[in-house]
Biopython code that builds the backbone (N, CA, C, O; Angstrom):
import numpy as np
from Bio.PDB.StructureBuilder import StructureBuilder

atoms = [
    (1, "UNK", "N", (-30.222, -111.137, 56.942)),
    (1, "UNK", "CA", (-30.586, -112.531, 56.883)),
    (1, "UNK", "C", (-29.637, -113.226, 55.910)),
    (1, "UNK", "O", (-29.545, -112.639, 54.832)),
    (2, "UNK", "N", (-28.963, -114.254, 56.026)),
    (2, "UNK", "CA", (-28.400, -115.094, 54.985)),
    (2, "UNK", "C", (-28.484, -116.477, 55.044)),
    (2, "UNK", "O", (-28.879, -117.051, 56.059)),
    (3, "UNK", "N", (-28.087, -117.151, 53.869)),
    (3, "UNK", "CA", (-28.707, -118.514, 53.856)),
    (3, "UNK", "C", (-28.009, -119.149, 54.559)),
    (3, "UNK", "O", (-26.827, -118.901, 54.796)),
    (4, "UNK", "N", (-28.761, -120.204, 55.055)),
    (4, "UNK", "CA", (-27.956, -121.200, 55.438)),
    (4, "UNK", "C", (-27.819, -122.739, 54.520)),
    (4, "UNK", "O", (-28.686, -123.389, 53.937)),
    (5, "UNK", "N", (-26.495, -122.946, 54.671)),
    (5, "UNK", "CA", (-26.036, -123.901, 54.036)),
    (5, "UNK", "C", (-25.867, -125.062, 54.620)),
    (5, "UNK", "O", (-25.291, -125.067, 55.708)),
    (6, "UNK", "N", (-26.368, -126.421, 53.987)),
    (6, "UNK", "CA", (-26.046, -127.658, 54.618)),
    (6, "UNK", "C", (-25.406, -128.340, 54.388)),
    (6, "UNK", "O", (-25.847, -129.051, 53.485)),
    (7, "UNK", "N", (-23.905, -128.771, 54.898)),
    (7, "UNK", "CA", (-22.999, -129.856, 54.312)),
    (7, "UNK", "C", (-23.179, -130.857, 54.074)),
    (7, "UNK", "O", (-23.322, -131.390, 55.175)),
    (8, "UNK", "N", (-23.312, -131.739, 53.183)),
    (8, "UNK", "CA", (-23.267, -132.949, 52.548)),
    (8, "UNK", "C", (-21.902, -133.536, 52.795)),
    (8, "UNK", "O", (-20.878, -132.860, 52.898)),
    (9, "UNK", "N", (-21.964, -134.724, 52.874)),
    (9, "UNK", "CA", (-20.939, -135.350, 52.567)),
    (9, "UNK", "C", (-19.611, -135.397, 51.487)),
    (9, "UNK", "O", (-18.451, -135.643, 51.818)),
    (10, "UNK", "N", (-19.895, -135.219, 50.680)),
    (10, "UNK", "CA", (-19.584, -135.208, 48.746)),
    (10, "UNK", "C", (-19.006, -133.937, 48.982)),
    (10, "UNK", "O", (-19.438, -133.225, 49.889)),
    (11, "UNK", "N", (-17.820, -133.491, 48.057)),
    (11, "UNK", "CA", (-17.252, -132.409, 48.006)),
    (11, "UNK", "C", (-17.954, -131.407, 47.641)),
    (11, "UNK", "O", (-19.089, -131.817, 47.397)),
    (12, "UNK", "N", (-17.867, -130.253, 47.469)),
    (12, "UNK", "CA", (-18.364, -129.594, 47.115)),
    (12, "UNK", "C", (-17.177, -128.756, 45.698)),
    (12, "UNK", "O", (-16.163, -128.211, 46.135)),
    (13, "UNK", "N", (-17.344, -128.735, 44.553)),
    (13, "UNK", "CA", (-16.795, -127.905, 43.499)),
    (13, "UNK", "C", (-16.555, -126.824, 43.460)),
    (13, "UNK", "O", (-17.153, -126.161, 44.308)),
    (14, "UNK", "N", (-15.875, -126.267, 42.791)),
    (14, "UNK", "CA", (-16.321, -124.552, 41.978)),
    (14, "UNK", "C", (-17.442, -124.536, 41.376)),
    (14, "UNK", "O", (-18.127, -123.514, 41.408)),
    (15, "UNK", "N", (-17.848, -125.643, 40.718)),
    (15, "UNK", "CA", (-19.529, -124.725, 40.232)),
    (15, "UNK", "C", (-20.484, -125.030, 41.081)),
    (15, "UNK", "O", (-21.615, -124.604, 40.845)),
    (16, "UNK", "N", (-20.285, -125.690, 42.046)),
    (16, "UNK", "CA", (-21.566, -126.445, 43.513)),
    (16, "UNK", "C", (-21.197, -124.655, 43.869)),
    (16, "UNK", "O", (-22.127, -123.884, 43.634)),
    (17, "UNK", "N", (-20.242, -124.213, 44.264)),
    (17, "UNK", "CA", (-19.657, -123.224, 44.814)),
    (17, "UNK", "C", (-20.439, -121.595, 44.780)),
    (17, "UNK", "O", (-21.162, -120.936, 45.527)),
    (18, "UNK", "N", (-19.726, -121.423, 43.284)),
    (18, "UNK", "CA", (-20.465, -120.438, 42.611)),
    (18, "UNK", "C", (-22.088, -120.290, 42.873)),
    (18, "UNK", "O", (-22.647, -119.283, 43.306)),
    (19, "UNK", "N", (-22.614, -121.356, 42.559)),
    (19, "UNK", "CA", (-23.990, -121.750, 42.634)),
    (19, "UNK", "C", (-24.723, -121.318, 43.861)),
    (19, "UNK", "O", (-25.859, -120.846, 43.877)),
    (20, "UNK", "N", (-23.803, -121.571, 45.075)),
    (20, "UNK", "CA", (-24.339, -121.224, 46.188)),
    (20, "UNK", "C", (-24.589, -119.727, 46.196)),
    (20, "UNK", "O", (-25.650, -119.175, 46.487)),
    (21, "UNK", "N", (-23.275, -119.065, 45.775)),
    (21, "UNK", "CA", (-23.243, -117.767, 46.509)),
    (21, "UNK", "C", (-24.049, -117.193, 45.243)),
    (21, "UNK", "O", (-24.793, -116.312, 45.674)),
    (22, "UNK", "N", (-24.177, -117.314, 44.082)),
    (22, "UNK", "CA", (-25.209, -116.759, 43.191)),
    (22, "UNK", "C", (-26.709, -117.076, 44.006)),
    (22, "UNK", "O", (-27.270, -116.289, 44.770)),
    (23, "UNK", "N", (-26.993, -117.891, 43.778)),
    (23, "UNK", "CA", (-28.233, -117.987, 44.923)),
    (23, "UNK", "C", (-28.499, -116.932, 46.587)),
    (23, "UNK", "O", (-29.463, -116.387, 47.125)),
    (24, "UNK", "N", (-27.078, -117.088, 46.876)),
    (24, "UNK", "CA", (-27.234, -116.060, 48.252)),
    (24, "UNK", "C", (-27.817, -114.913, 47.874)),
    (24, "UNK", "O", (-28.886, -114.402, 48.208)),
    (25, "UNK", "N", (-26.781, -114.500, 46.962)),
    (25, "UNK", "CA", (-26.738, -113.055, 46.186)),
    (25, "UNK", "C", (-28.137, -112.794, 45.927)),
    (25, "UNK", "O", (-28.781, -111.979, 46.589)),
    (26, "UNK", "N", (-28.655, -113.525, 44.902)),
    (26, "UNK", "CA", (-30.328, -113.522, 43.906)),
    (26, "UNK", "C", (-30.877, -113.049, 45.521)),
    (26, "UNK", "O", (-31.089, -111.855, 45.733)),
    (27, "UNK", "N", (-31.087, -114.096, 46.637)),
    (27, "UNK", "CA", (-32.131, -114.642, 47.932)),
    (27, "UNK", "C", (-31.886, -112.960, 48.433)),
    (27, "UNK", "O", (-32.959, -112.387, 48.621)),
    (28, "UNK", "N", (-30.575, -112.047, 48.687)),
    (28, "UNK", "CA", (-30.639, -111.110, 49.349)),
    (28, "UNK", "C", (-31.262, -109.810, 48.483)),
    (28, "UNK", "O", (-31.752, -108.783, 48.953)),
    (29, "UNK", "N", (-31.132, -110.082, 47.431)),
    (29, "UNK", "CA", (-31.799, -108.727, 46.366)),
    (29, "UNK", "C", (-33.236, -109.385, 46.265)),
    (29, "UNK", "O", (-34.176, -108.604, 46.408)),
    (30, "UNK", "N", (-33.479, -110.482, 46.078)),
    (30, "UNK", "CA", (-35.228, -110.991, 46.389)),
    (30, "UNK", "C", (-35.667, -110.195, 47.594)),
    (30, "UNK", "O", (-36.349, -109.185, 47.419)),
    (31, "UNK", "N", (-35.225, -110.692, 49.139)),
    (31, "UNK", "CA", (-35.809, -109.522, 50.240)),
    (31, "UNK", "C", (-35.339, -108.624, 49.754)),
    (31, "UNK", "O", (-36.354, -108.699, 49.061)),
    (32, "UNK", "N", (-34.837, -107.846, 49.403)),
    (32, "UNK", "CA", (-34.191, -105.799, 49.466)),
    (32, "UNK", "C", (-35.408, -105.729, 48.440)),
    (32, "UNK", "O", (-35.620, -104.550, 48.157)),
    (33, "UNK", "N", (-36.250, -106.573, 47.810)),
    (33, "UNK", "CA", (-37.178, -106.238, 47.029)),
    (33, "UNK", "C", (-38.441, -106.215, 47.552)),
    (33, "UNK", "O", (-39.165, -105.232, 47.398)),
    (34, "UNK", "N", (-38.823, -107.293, 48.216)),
    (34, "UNK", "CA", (-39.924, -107.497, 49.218)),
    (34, "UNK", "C", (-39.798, -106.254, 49.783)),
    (34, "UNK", "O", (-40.522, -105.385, 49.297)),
    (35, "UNK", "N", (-38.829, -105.836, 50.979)),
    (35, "UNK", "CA", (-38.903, -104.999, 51.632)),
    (35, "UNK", "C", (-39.373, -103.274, 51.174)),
    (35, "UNK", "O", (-40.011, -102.410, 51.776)),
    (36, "UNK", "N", (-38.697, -103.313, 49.809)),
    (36, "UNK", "CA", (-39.592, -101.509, 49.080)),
    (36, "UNK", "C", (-40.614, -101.857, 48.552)),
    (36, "UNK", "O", (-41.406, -100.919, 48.473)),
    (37, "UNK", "N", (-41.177, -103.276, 47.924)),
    (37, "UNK", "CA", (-42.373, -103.434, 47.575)),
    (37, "UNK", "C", (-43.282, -103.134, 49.005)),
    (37, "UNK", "O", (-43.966, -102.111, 49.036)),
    (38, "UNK", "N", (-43.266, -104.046, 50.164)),
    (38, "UNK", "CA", (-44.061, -103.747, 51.516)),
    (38, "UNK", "C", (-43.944, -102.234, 51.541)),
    (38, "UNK", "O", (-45.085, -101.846, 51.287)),
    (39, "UNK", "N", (-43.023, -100.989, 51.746)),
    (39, "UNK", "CA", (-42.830, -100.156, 52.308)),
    (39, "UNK", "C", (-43.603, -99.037, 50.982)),
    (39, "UNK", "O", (-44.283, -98.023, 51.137)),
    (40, "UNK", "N", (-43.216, -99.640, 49.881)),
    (40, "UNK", "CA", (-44.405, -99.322, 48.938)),
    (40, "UNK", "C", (-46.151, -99.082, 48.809)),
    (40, "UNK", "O", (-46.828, -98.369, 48.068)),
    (41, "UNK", "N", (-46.504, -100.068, 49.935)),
    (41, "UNK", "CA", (-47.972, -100.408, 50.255)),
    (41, "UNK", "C", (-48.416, -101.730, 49.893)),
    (41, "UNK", "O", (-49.603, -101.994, 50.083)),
    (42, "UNK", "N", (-47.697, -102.549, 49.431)),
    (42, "UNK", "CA", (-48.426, -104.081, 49.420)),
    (42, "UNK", "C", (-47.819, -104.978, 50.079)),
    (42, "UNK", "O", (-46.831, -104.725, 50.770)),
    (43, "UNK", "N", (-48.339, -106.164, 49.950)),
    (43, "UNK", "CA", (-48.590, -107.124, 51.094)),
    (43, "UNK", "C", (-47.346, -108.477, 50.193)),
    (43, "UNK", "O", (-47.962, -109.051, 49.295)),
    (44, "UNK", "N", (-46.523, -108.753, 50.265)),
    (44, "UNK", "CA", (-45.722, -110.005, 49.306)),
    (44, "UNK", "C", (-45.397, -111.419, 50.132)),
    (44, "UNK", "O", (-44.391, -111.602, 50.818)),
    (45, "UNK", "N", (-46.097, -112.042, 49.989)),
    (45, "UNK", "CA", (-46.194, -113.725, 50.134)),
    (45, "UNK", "C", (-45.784, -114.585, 48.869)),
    (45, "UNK", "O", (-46.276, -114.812, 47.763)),
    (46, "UNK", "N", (-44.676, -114.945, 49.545)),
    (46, "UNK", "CA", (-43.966, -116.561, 48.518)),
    (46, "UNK", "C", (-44.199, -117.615, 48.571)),
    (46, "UNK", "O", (-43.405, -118.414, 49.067)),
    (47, "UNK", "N", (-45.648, -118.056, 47.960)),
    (47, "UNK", "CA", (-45.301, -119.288, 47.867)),
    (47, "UNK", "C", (-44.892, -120.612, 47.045)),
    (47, "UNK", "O", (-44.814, -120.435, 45.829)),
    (48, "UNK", "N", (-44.716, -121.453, 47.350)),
    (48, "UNK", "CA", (-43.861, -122.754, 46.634)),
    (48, "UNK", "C", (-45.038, -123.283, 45.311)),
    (48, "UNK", "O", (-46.133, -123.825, 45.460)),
    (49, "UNK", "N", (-44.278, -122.859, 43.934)),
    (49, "UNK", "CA", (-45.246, -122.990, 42.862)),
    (49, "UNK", "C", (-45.308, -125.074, 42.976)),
    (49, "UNK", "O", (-46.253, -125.848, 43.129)),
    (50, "UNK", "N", (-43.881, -125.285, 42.817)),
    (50, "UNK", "CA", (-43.547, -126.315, 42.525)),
    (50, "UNK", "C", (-42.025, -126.727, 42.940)),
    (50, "UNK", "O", (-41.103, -125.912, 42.936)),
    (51, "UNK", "N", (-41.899, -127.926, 43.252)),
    (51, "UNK", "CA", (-40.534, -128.517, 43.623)),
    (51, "UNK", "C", (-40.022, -129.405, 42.256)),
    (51, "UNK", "O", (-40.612, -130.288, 41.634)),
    (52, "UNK", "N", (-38.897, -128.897, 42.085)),
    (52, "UNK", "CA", (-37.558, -128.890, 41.003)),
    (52, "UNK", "C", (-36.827, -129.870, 41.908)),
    (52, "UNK", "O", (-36.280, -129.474, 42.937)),
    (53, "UNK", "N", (-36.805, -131.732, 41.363)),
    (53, "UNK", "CA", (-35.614, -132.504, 41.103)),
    (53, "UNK", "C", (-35.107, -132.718, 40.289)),
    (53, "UNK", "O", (-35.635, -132.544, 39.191)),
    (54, "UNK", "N", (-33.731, -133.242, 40.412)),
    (54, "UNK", "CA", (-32.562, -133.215, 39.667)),
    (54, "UNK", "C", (-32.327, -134.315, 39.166)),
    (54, "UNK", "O", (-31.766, -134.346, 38.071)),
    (55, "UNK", "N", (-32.706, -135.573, 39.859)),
    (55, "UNK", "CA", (-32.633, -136.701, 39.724)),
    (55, "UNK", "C", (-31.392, -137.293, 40.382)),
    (55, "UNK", "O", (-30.830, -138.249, 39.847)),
    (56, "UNK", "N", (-30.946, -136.775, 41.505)),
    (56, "UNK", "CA", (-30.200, -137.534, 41.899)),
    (56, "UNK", "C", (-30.375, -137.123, 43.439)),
    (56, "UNK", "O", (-29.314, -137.073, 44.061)),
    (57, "UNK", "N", (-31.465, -136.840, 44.107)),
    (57, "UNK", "CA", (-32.180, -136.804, 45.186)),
    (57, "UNK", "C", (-32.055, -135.131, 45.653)),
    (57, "UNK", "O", (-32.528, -134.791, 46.737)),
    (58, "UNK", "N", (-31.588, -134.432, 45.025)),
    (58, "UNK", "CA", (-31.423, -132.775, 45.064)),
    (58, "UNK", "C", (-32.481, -132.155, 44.628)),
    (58, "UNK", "O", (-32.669, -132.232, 43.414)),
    (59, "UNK", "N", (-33.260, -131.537, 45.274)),
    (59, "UNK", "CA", (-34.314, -130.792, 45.442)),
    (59, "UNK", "C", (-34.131, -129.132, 45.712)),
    (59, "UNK", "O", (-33.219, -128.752, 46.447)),
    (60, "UNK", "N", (-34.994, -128.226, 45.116)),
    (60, "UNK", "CA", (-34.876, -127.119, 45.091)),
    (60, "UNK", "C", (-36.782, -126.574, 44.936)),
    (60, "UNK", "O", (-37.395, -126.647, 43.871)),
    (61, "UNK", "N", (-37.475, -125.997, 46.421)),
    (61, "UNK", "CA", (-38.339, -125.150, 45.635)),
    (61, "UNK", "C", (-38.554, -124.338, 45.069)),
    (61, "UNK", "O", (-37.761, -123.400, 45.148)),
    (62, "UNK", "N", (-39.883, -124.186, 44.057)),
    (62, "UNK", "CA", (-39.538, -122.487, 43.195)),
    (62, "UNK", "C", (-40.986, -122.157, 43.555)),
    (62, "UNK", "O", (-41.950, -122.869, 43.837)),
    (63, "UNK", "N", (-40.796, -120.700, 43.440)),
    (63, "UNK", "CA", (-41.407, -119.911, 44.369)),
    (63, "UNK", "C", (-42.474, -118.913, 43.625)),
    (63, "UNK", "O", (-41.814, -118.262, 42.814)),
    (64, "UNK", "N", (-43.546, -118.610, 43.580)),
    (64, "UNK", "CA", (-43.978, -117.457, 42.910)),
    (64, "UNK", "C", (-44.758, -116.610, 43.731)),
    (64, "UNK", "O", (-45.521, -117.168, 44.520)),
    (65, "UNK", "N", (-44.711, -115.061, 43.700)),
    (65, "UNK", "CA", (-44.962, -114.030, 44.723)),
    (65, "UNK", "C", (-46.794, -113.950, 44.412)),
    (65, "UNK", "O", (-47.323, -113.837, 43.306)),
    (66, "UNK", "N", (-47.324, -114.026, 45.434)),
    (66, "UNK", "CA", (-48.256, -113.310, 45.429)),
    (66, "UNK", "C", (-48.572, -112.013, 46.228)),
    (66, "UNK", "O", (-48.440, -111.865, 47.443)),
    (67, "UNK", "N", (-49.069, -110.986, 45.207)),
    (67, "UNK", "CA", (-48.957, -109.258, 45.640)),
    (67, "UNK", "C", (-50.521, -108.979, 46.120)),
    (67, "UNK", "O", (-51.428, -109.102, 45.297)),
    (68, "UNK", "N", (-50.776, -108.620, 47.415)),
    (68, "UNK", "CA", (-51.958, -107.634, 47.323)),
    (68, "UNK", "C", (-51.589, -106.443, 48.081)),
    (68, "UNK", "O", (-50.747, -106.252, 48.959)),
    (69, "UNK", "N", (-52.745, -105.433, 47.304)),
    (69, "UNK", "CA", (-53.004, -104.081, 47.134)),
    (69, "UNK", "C", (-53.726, -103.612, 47.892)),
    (69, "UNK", "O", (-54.842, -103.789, 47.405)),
    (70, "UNK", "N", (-53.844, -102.999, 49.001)),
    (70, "UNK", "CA", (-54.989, -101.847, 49.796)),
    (70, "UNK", "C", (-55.791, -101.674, 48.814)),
    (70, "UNK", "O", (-55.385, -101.694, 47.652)),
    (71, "UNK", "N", (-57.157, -101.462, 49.162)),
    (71, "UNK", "CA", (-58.010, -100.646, 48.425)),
    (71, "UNK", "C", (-59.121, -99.733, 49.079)),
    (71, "UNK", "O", (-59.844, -99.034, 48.367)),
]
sb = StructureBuilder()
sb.init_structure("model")
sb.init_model(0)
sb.init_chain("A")
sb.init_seg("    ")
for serial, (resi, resn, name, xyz) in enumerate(atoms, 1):
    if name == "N":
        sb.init_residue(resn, " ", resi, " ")
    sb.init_atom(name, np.array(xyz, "f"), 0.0, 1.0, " ", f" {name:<3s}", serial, name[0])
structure = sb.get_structure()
């Protein structure tokens, strides 16, 4: 799975840049984590704690896992 990216208009930088693929990077070791946690025995749902603006109409959600356990 990898992210997809949406072009904007506005250039994009070296640190817009970086930013992305650090994020890819984080997003693909986030699933490779989900995936041994599930194969582990629990159940991992992300959802959106809260939405992060920037103030200049750039938005980012953040996410917190909720884990359940067989019993």
């Amino acid at each position: 799975m990898s992210a997809e990216v949406k072009e904007t208009p506005s250039d994009n930088t070296d640190q817009t840049d970086q930013a992305i693929r650090m994020l890819a990077n984080d997003l693909h070791r986030l699933n490779q984590s989900v995936v041994r946690a599930v194969e582990a025995g629990v159940s991992v749902e992300l959802i959106r704690s809260s939405r992060h603006h920037n103030g200049d109409g750039n938005w980012g959600d953040l996410l917190i896992p909720v884990i359940t356990r067989k019993e």
